[in-house]
N, C-alpha and C positions, 0 to 999 in steps of 0.2 A: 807595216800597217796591216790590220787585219779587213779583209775585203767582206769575209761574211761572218757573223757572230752571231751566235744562238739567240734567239728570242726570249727574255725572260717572261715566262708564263705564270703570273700569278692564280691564275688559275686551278692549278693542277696543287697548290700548294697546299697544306693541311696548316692551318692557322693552330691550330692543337697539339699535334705532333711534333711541328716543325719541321717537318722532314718533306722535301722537294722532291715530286714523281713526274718532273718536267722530260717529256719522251725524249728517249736518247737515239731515236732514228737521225740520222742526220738528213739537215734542214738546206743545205747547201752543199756541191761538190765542186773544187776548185779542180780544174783538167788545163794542162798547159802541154803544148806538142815542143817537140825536140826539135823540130825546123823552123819555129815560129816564135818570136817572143811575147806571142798575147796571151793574155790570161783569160778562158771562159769561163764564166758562173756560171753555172744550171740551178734552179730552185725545184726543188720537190715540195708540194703541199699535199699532206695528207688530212684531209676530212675526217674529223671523227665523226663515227656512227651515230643515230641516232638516240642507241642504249646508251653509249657513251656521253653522251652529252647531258641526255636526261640525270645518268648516274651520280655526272660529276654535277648539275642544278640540285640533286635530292643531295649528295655529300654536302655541299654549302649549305641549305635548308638546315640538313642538322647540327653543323658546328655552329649556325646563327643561334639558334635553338639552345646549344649548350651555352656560348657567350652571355644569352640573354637569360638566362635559368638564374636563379635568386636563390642560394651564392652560385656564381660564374663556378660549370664544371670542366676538367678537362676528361679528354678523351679515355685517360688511364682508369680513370675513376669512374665511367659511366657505367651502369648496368644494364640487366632488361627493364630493372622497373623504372630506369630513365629512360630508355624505350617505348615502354607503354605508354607514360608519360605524353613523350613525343606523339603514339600514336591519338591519343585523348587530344593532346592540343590540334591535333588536324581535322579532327572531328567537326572542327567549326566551318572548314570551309568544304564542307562535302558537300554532292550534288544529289545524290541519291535517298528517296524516299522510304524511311526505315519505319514501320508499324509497332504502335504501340500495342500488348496485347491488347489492352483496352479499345483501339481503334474498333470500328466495326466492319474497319476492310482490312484488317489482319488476314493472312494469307492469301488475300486477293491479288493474282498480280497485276490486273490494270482495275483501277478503282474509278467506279463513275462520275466521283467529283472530288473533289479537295481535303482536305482534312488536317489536322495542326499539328501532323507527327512533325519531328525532326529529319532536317534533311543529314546524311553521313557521310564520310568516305565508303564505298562501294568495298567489298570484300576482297575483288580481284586485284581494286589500287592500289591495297592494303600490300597484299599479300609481292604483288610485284616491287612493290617499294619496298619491301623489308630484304625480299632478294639481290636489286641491287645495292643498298646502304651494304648488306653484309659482305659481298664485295667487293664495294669502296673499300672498307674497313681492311680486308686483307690487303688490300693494295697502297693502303696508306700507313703500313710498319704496323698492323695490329695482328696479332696474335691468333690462328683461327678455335685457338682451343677457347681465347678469350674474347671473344666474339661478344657481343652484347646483344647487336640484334639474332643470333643462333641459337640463344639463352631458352630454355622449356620455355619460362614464361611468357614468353613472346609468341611461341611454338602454340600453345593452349589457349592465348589470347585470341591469335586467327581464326583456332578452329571452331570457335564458341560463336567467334563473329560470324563465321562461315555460315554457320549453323541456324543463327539466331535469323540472319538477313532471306538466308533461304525459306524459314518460315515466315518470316514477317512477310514478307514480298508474295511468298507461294513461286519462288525461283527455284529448282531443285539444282543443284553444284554436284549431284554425285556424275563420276566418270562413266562416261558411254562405256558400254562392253564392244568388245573389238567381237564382227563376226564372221564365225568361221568358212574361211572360204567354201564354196560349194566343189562339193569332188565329183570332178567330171566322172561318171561309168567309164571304165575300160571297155575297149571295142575290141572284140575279140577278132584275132587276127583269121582273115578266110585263106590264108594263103596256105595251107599246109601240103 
């Protein structure tokens, strides 16, 4: 009789690939002593991270995405421009206020009343989601030269986004310069 049995995780499962990334840590240690004839289970639970979770919420996200795509794609076959794609359809539920040039609080970054631009996905969402999809993807039997979300076009689609949201907003995204530590004077030694 088997006392402890792996947990099937459908979760972990790639409904596209078909191919099962159910963690192979073990879930249960069976320990029995030579003077005793009981048998003790110990259960180990490990928590996944909270990247990990999110990872594997945005993996499901997009293979719903593929299932529901008009014809049904699979994973072998998707591109960037299924990609982009994906990232357009998110668009809809963004939170972030993105300026039309036309607005007349284009580059304003706090605007003094309202105005009928469209709300987006935020640039940083964007750009974090596409980091971890692309390694979901390697972790779910795909290929990293063939990578979909690593595709240029996907690459040039952030950066424009990047670009555009920093104007529109009056946000700047360019990186801090790192600066140079200050150099202490050498104190010249009196002891000669």
């Amino acid at each position: 009789m088997d006392l402890v049995s792996q947990p099937n995780n459908p979760i972990y499962d790639s409904p596209i690939l078909n191919i099962s990334t159910t963690p192979t840590t073990p879930s249960a240690a069976i320990i029995s002593s030579p003077s005793s004839t009981t048998t003790t289970t110990t259960a180990t639970v490990t928590t996944p991270s909270r990247y990990e979770n999110q990872k594997r919420r945005d993996w499901n996200t997009f293979c719903q995405y593929l299932r529901n795509h008009k014809p049904p794609l699979s994973l072998p076959m998707c591109s960037g421009a299924h990609v982009l794609e994906f990232l357009h359809y998110l668009d809809q539920f963004g939170k972030t206020k993105v300026h039309n040039q036309t607005c007349p609080f284009f580059g304003i970054p706090n605007p003094p009343s309202p105005c009928p631009c469209p709300l987006r996905q935020a640039w940083g969402s964007l750009d974090a989601l596409i980091g971890r999809l692309r390694a979901a993807y390697e972790e779910h039997g795909g290929k990293p030269e063939g990578n979909p979300f690593g595709a240029r076009a996907v690459r040039l689609y952030l950066r424009e986004v990047r670009d555009f949201q920093a104007k529109a907003r009056g946000v700047s995204y360019d990186k801090k310069r790192k600066r140079p530590k200050p150099k202490l004077a050498a104190t010249p030694n009196d002891n000669n």
